[in-house]
C-alpha positions in Angstrom: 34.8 0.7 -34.2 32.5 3.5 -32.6 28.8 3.0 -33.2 27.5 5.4 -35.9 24.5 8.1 -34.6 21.6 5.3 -36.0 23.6 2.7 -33.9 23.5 4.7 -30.9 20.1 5.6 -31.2 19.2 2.4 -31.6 21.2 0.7 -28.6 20.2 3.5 -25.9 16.3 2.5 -28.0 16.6 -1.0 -26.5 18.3 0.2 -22.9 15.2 2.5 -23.0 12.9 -0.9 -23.8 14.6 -3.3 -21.7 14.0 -0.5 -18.6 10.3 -1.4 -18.0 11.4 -5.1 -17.5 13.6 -3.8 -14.4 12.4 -5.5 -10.8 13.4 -2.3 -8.5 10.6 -2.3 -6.0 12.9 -1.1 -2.9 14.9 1.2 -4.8 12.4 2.5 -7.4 15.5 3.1 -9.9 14.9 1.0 -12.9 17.7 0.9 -15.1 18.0 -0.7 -18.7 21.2 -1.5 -20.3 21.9 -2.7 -24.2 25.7 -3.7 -25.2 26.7 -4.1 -28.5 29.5 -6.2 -29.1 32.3 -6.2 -31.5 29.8 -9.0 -33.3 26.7 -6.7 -33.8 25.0 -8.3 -31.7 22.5 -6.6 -28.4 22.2 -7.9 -25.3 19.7 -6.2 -22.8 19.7 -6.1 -18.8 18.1 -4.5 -16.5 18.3 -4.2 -12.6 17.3 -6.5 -10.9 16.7 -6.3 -6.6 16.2 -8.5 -3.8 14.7 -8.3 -0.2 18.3 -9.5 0.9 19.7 -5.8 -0.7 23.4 -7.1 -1.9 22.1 -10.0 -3.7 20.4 -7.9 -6.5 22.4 -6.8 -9.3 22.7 -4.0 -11.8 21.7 -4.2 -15.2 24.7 -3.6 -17.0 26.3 -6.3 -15.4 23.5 -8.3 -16.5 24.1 -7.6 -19.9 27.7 -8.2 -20.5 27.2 -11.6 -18.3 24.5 -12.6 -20.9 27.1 -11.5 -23.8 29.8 -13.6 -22.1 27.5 -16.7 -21.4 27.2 -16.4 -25.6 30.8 -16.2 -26.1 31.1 -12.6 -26.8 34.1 -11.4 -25.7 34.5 -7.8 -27.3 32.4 -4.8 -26.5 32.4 -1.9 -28.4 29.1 0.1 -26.9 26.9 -0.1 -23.7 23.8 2.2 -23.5 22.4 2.7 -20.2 19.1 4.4 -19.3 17.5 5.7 -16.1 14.9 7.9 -14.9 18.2 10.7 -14.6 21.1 9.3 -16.9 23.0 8.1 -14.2 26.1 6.3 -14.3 27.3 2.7 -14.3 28.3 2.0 -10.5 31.9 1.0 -9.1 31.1 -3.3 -9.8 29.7 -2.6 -12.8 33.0 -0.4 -14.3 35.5 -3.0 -13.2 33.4 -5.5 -14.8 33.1 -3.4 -18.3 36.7 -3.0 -18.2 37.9 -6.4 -17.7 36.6 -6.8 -21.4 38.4 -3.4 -22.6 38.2 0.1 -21.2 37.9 1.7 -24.7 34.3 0.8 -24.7 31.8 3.6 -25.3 29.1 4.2 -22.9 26.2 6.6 -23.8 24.2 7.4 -20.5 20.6 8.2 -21.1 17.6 9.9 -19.1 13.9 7.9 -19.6 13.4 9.8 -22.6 15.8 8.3 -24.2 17.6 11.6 -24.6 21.8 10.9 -24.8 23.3 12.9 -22.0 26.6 12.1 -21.7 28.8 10.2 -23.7 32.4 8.6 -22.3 34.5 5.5 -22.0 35.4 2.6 -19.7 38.7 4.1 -19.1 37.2 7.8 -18.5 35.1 6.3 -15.8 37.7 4.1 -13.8 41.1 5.3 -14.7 44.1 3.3 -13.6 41.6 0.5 -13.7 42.6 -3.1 -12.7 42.4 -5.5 -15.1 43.9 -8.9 -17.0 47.4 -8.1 -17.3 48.2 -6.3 -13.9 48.1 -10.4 -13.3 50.8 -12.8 -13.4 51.2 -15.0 -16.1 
């Protein structure tokens, strides 16, 4: 199910939203994330850094962790918003495709403007996921 254009507009809305909630003072890269799952339901993230620099963590991770704390388990959409529409790093694609790597992700500047559209899979091909494991 791919979001329809008022979907889209309204999950990269609440990425744009969920940004100024971003703690990013070493970086000074907020990013906002909204997922929508296969439920209709949001869930928001943003970054969110630390003095000790690999304990922070990214804010679409935080999203799909909140989603999967609620039991969600299927994502059809993940907006993501920063100051240049840049895109979801290495952690944060093998996390979005351990839950499928047909889900859309719409990458947006702070405007809210849609840059670039793609998937999962179009981001980490050949991706590891469940069922390169045995059993």
């Amino acid at each position: 199910m791919k979001p329809d254009a008022e979907q889209r507009t309204q999950l990269i809305e609440a990425a744009r939203q969920a940004r100024q909630w971003a703690y990013a003072p070493y970086s000074h890269y907020p990013v906002g994330a909204a997922l929508l799952t296969s439920s209709g339901k949001i869930y928001e993230g943003v970054n969110i850094e630390n003095s000790a620099y690999p304990d922070g963590i990214c804010a679409e991770r935080v999203a799909v962790f909140k989603a999967v704390s609620e039991g969600e388990r299927e994502f059809v959409a993940i907006a993501v918003v920063t100051s240049n529409a840049g895109t979801p790093c290495g952690s944060c694609r093998q996390v979005l495709a351990e839950f499928g790597t047909g889900t859309i992700i719409y990458l947006a500047d702070e405007t809210g403007s849609l840059v670039h559209e793609t998937t999962v899979e179009k981001l980490l091909p050949l991706s590891f996921g469940p069922g390169d494991l045995p059993g």
